[in-house]
N, C-alpha and C positions, 0 to 999 in steps of 0.2 A: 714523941707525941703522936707521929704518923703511925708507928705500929699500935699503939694504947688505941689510939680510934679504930684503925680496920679490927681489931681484937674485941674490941665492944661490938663492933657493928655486924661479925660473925656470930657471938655470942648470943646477942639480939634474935637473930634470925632463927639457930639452931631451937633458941626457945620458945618464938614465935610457930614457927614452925611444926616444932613439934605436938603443937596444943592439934593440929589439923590430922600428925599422921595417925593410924591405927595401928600400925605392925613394925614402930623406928627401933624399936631395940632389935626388936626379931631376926630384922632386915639388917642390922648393922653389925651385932653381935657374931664375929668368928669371921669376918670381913664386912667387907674389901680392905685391903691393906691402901695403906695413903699412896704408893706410889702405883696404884691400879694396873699392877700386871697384866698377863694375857685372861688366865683363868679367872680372874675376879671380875672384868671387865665381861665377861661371856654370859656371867651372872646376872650382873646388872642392867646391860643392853636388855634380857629376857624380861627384867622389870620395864625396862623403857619402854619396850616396845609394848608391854598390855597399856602403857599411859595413854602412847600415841593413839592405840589401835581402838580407846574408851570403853576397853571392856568393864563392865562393873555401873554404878550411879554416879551423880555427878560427883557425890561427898565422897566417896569412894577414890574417883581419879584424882581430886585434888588432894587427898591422902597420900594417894601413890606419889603426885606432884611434889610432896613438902619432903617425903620420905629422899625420893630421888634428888631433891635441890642439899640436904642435908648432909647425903652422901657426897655430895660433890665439894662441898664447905670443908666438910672435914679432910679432904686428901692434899696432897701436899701437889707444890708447884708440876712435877715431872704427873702425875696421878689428874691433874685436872688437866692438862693437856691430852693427856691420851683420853681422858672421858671426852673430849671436845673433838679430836680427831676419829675418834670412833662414832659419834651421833653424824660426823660430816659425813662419812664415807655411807653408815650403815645406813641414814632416816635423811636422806635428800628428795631427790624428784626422779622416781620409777620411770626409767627411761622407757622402758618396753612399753607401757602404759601412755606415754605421749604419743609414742609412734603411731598408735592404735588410733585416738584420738585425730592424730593430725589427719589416717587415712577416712574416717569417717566424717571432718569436714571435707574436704575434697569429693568424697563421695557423694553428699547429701546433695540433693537436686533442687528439693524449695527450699531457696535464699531466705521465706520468710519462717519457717518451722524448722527442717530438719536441721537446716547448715546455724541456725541463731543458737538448737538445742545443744547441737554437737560442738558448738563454738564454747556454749559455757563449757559442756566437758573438758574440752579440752583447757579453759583458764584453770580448771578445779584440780587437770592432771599435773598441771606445771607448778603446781605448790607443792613444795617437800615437805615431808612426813616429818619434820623436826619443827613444825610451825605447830601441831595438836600438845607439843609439850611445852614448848614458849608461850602459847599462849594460858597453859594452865596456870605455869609460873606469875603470869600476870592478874589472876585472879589470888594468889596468896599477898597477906600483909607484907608489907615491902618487897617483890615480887619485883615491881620494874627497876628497884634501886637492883637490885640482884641480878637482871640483865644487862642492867649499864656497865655495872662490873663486870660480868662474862664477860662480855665485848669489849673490854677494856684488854682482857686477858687474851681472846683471840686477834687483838690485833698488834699485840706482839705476837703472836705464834704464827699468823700467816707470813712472817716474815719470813719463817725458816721453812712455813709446811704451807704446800700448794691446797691440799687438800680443803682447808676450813677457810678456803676461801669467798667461796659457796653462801656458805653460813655464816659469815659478815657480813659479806653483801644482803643478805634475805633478812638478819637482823637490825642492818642499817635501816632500809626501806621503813621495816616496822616500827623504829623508834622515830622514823620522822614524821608516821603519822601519828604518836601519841604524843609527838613534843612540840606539835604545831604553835607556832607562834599565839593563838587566839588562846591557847591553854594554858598559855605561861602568866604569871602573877608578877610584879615590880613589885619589890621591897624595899623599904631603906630599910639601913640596917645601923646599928647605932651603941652603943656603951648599955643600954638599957635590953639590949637582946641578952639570950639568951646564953651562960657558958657555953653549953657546947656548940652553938651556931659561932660564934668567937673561936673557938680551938678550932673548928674547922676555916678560917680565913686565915688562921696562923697558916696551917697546915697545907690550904688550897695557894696561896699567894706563890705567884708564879714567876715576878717580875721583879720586884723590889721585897727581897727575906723581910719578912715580920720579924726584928729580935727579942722583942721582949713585951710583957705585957703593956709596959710603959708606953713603949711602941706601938702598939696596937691602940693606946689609951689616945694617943696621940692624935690618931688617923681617925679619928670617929668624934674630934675633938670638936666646938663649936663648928672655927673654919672649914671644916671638912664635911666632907659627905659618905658614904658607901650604901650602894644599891645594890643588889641582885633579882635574876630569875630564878622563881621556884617551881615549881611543876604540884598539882594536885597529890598525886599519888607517892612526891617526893617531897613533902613540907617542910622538912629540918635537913634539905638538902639541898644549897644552892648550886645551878647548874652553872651560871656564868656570874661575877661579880664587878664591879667600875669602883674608882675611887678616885676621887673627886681632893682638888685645894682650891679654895676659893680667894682668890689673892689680888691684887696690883698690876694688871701687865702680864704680858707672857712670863713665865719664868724660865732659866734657861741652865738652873742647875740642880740636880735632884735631889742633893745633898741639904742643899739651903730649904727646896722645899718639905724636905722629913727632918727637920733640925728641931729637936724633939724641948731644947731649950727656949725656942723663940716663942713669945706668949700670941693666944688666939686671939685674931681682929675679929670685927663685927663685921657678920658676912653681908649685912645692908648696906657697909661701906663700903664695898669691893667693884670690881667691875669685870674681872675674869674669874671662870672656870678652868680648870686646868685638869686634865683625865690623863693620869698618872701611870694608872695602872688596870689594865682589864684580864684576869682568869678568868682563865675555862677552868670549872673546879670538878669535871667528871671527864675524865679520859676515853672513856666507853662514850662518848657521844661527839668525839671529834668527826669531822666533818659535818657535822648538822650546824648549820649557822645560825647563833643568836646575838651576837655583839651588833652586830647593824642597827636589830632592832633595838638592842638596849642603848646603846649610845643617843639614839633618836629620843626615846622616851624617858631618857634620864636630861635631857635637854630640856624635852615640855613641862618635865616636874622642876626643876631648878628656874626655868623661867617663871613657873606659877607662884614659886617661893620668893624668888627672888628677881622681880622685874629690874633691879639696878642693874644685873649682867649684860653682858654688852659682845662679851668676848667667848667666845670659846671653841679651848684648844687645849693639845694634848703635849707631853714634853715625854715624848718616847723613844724606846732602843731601837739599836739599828742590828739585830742579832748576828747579820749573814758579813757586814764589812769587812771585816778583819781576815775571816775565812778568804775570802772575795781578794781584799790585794795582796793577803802572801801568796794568791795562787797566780794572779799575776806579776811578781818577780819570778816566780818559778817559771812562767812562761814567757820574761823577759820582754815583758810588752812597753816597748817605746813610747806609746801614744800618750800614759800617763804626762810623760813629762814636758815641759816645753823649756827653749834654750836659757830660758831667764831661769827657770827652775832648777836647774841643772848649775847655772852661776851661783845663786843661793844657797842651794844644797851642799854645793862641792863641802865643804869644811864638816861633810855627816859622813863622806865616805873613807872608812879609815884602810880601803885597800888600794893595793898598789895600781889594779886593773881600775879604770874610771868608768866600769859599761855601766847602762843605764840599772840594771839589775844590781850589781854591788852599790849604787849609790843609794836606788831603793829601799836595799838590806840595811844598808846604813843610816837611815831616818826611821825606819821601821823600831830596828835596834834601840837607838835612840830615844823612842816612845815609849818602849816597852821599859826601861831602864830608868830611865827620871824617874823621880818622886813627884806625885801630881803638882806638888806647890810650885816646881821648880817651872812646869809648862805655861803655866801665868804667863810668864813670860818672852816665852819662844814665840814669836809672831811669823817666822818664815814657816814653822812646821804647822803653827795655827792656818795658815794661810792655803797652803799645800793640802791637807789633809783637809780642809772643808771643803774643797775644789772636789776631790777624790771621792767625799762623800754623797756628793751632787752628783756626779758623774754617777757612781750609782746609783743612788736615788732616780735618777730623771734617766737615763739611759741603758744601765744594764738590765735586760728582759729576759724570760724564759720564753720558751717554743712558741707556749699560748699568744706572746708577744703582750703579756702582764709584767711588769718589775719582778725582780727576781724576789728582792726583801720581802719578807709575810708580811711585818708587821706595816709598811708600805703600801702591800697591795692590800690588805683590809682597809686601811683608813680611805686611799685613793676611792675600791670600790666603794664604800659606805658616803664620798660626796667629798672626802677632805681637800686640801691643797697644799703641798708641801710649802709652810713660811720662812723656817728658819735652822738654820745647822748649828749646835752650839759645842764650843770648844771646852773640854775639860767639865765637861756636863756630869759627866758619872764616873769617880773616881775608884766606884768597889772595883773588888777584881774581879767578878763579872763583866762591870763595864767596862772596863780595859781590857779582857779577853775577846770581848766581841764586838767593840768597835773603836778600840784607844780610847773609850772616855765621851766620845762626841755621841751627842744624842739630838733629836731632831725633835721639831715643832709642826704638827700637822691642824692646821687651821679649819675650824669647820664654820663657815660666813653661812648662815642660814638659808640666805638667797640663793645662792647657790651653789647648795649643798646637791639639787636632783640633776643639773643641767651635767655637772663635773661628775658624777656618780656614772650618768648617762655617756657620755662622750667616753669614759674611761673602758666600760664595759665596752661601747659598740666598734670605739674607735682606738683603742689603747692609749688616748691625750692623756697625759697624765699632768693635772693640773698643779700651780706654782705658782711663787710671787716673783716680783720684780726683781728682788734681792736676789731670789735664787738665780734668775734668767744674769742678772750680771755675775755672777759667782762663775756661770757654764760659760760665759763668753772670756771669762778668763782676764 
């Protein structure tokens, strides 16, 4: 289904596109070959560079613009990288030309004339020459979905190539001023949409697999909800989306709440929200943050609908845990354990040696091994490993002195409060690859959703219930 849509949505373009250029066959015809070697790419950059440089009328450059966007659609993975490492290198910011610039502020005597005129020079110099062809792209029919995608594509490649790093950063910038929050639109989104806005939630869903249409029938079902952001220039493309069950009480297993057999309650009879699941559904616009705001405004819409709600909260993964304490048996870190734990556990360590590390391996082992049904009933590794999960939740930090977990430090920053650690929560083998199963509950209390939002940023507090605080005290 993922490749049938990027296949369409290329398709799309090329023919969009083409209605704009003047010379696409001419231009395409005997090259470039798809994987844009030295000589085709010599070619091409000569086309770029008349875009950038706007020789010609406007109808003309944006001709040139579809012709060049068209080129780059049709070359293959290794062919659009070196198109993209080549615009880095060739059409950045004229360094000789700053220099000039910075000596004629310095020089300029009246603060109010020369040094103000020479000052714009010099903001005008420090823009690179690859911003005259992004921005024409931005004036073609779906133009800015087509940058989010570039940029999706240069930020794997800066991984490997220093070069186009440049031009991520200068592309970021520009996408965060056309995706400003005041431009974004709130959708629900419902059984009555659209197929192909469906196929792509199948496709976007990032947290819990959509298996089947039943599936999806399911989640848009009364009890449920789903919202997203859409952007003006990207209407049949949601950027971020939420999904909402509307239930009983916290929930505390994700299984019971996607249980595709259980019939829908009356959402006026309910008294929790529960936000299950949030995608980011454009890759090319990671790091520009929009879930803050939609969790917010997805709150004022379900209150406007629904004033019975009372509660609301999320029943989310813990991505990084797993990763987090086989790296501490590997680093054989004592502090996990305390003497009672070590009494409890003994009977998980099947080696000869009793260090705290071989007993670790051996409840680790243990977890991974069982069959979910059977952990129902294990209360000493239920016990153990919610402690474990607190411990990082509340304590483990990065540099910033933020929690180390994302999905943690989004809800923390966005006002939540860590409520609750639930055992055997998520039984896919996702969820048991990334945190044994246990998934957490991040509480958003309306009151004081800004005060814990605030403390967290300025002060790294990272807010929590009672329950948790006696979990940490052990």
């Amino acid at each position: 289904m993922k490749n049938g849509i990027l296949d369409r949505t290329l398709t799309n373009l090329w023919k969009v596109w083409g209605e704009f250029s003047q010379s696409t066959l001419g231009f395409i015809h005997g090259g470039p070959r798809p994987e844009l070697p030295p000589e085709d790419s010599e070619r091409l950059f000569v086309e770029v560079e008349k875009c950038i440089l706007g020789i010609g009328d406007e109808a003309s450059l944006r001709a040139q613009a579809a012709e060049i966007g068209q080129v780059y659609i049709g070359l293959n993975e290794e062919g659009r990288q070196n198109f993209l490492i080549g615009l880095a290198k060739r059409f950045g910011v004229n360094r000789e030309k700053v220099d000039r610039s910075i000596e004629a502020v310095k020089l300029a005597e009246d603060p109010e004339t020369d040094r103000a005129i020479a000052e714009v020079e010099l903001r005008k110099a420090l823009e690179p020459d690859w911003r005259s062809l992004i921005g024409r792209f931005t004036t073609l029919p779906e133009g800015v979905k087509f940058l989010v995608d570039m940029r999706a594509e240069i930020l794997s490649l800066q991984k490997r190539n220093n070069a186009v790093k440049g031009l991520s950063l200068d592309l970021r910038t520009m996408l965060v001023a056309w995706f400003d929050i005041g431009l974004l639109e709130l959708v629900r989104i419902d059984w009555d949409s659209s197929a192909s806005l469906l196929e792509k939630l199948i496709e976007y869903e990032s947290v819990h697999a959509i298996k089947s249409w039943d599936d999806m029938k399911n989640r848009l079902d009364a009890d449920r909800r789903c919202y997203g952001f859409f952007h003006p220039n990207m209407p049949k493309e949601p950027l971020i989306f939420v999904q909402v069950a509307l239930v009983d009480g916290i929930s505390a297993n994700v299984e019971e709440l996607l249980d595709e057999t259980k019939p829908a309650v009356d959402p006026k009879a309910v008294d929790t929200a529960i936000f299950y699941s949030i995608s980011n559904a454009q890759r090319g616009l990671d790091g520009i943050s929009f879930g803050n705001f939609l969790i917010k405004q997805v709150v004022e819409e379900l209150i406007k609908e629904l004033p019975n709600l009372r509660t609301f909260s999320t029943l989310s993964p813990i991505p990084g845990f797993s990763a987090w304490l086989k790296g501490q048996i590997i680093d054989n870190n004592c502090d996990l354990l305390t003497e009672s734990d070590r009494k409890k556990l003994s009977t998980y360590n099947e080696q000869e040696n009793d260090s705290d590390a071989n007993l670790l391996r051996g409840v680790v082992d243990r977890v991974d091994n069982s069959k979910p049904e059977d952990l129902d009933s294990e209360d000493k590794l239920k016990e153990v490993f919610t402690r474990w999960v607190a411990i990082y939740l509340f304590n483990i930090k990065g540099k910033n002195g933020k929690v180390l977990d994302p999905v943690g430090h989004f809800h923390l920053s966005n006002g939540a409060r860590i409520e609750r650690i639930n055992w055997n929560a998520d039984t896919s083998i996702r969820g048991r690859g990334q945190s044994f199963g246990l998934m957490v509950n991040y509480l958003y209390d309306l009151k004081d959703i800004q005060g814990n939002s605030s403390n967290y940023e300025a002060n790294r507090i990272v807010a929590h219930s009672s329950g948790l605080r006696s979990i940490l005290r052990g």
